[in-house]
C-alpha positions in Angstrom: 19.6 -3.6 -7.1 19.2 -4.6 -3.1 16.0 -3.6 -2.3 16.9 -4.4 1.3 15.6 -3.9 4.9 18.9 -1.6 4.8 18.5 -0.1 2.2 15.1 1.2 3.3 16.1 2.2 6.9 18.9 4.3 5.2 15.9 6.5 3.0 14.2 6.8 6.0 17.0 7.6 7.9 18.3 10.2 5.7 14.9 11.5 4.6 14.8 10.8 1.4 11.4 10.0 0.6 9.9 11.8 -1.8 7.4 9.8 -2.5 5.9 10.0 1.3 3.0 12.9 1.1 3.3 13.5 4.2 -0.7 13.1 5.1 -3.0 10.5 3.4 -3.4 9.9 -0.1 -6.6 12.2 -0.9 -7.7 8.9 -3.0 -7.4 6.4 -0.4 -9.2 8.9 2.2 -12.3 9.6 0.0 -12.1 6.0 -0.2 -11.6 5.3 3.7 -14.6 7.8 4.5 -17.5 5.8 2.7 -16.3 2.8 4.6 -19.3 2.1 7.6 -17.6 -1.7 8.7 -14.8 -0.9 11.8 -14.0 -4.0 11.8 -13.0 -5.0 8.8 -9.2 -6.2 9.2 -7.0 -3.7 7.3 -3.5 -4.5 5.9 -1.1 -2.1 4.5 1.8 -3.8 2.9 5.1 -1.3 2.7 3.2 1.1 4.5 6.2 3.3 5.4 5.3 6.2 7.7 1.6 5.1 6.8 -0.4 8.1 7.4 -3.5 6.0 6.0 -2.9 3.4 9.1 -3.1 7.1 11.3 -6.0 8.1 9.9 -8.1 4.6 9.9 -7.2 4.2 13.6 -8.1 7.6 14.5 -11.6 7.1 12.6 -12.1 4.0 14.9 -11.0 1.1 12.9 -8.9 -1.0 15.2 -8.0 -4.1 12.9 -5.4 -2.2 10.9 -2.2 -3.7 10.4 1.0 -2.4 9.2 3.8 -4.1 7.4 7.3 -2.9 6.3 10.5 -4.0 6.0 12.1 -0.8 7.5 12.5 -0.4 11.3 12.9 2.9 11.0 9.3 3.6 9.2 7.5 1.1 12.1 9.3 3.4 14.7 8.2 6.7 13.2 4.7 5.4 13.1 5.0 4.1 17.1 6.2 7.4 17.2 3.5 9.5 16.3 0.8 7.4 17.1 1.9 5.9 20.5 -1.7 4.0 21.5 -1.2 2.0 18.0 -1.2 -1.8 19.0 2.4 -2.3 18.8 1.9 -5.9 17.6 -0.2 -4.7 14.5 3.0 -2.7 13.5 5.0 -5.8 11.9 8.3 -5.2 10.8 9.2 -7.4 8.1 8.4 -8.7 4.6 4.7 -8.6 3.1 5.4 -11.9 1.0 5.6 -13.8 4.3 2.1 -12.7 5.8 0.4 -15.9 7.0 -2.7 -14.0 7.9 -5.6 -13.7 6.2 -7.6 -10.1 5.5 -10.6 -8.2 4.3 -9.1 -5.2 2.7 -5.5 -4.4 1.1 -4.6 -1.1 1.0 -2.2 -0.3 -1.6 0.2 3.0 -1.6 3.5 3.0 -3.0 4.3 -0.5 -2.2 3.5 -2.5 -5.6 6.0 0.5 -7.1 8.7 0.3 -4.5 8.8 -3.3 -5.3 11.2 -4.7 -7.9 9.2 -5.1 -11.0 10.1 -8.8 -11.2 8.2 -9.1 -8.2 4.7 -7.7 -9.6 3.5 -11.3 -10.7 4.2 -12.2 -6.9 2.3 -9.4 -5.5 -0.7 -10.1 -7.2 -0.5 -13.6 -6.3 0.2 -12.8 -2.7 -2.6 -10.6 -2.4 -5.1 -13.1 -3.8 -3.5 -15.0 -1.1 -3.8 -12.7 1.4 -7.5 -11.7 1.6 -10.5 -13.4 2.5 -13.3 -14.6 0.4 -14.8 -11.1 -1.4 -11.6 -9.1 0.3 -10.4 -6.4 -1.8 -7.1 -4.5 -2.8 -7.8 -0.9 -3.2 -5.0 1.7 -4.3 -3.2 3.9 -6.4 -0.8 2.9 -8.8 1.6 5.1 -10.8 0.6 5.4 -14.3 3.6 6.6 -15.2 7.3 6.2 -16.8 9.1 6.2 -13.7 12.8 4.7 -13.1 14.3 1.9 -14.1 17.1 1.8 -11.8 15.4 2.4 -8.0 12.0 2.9 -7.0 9.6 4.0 -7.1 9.3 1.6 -10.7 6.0 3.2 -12.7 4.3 1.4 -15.2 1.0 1.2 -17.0 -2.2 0.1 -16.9 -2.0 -1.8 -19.7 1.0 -4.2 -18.1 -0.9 -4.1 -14.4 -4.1 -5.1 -16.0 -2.1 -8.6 -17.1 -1.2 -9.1 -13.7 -4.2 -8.6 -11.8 -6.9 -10.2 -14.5 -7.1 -14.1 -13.1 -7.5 -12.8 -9.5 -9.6 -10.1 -9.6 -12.9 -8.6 -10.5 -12.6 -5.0 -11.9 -14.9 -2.9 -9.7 -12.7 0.3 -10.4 -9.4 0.5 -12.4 -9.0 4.0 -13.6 -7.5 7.1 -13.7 -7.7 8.8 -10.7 -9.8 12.1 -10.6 -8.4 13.2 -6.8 -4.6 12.8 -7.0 -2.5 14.5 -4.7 -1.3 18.2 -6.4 1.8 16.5 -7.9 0.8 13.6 -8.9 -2.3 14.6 -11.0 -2.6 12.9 -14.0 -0.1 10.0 -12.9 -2.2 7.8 -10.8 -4.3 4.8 -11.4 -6.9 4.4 -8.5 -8.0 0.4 -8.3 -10.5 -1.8 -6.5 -10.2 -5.2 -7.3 -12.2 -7.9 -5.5 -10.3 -11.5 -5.2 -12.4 -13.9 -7.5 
């Protein structure tokens, strides 16, 4: 399996995304919306075409970041939001961030990833944010595919990654899925220990 910059410019390039919604996750907006800090500094690893990044910058947080190995997804998002600092737009892999954040926001990526690379994630993560920072998401709960992504899982197996990092504030399922994905999605808000 080559989980590759090129192979992710080639889905985005030929459109097949199905797991893009096409507007933000109904979770992670109910989430966003009873958030009152602007300036907490926002990362979105995978992010894609990243309609949560939109949405956070149009609501007037300006510390969002944005990181992806496809080209292709970092120019669709320069495309449609064209006052998004360019420089928080990073094109490139999330397991090399050497900067430090409050908040994670999690959508897709930790299922696009190769399974092999969940112990990783959570490590990188813990990593990642600053004392008290959180990683807040959805997860599939879900048997997905074993052969490409997205990869599901369940919370039972993501539990055993994410237990020495984090505290549980909220790992359940989640009540405000998006139409087709009701009753497959985990919605999580882990503080780093």
């Amino acid at each position: 399996m080559d989980l590759t910059a090129e192979f992710w410019n080639n889905k985005y390039k030929k459109n097949k995304i199905g797991w893009d919604l096409g507007t933000i996750s109904p979770p992670l907006k109910a989430y966003i919306d009873q958030l009152t800090n602007k300036e907490l500094i926002i990362l979105i690893p995978g992010g894609g075409n990243c309609y949560e990044a939109e949405y956070l910058f149009k609501i007037g947080f300006k510390n969002v970041y944005v990181i992806d190995l496809s080209e292709t997804a970092i120019s669709n998002i320069k495309k449609r939001i064209p006052n998004f600092p360019e420089k928080q737009l990073i094109i490139g892999d999330f397991f090399d961030i050497k900067f430090q954040v409050d908040l994670i926001i999690e959508q897709t990526f930790f299922c696009a990833i190769h399974p092999n690379l969940r112990s990783s994630y959570a490590s990188k993560v813990h990593e990642t944010l600053k004392d008290e920072g959180k990683l807040v998401g959805v997860l599939f709960d879900a048997k997905l595919n074993d052969d490409h992504p997205p990869f599901g899982g369940s919370k039972s197996e993501y539990i055993n990654y994410f237990e020495s990092f984090y505290s549980f504030e909220t790992f359940t399922e989640c009540y405000n899925s998006y139409p087709n994905r009701q009753g497959m999605e985990l919605f999580i808000n882990l503080k780093k220990k």
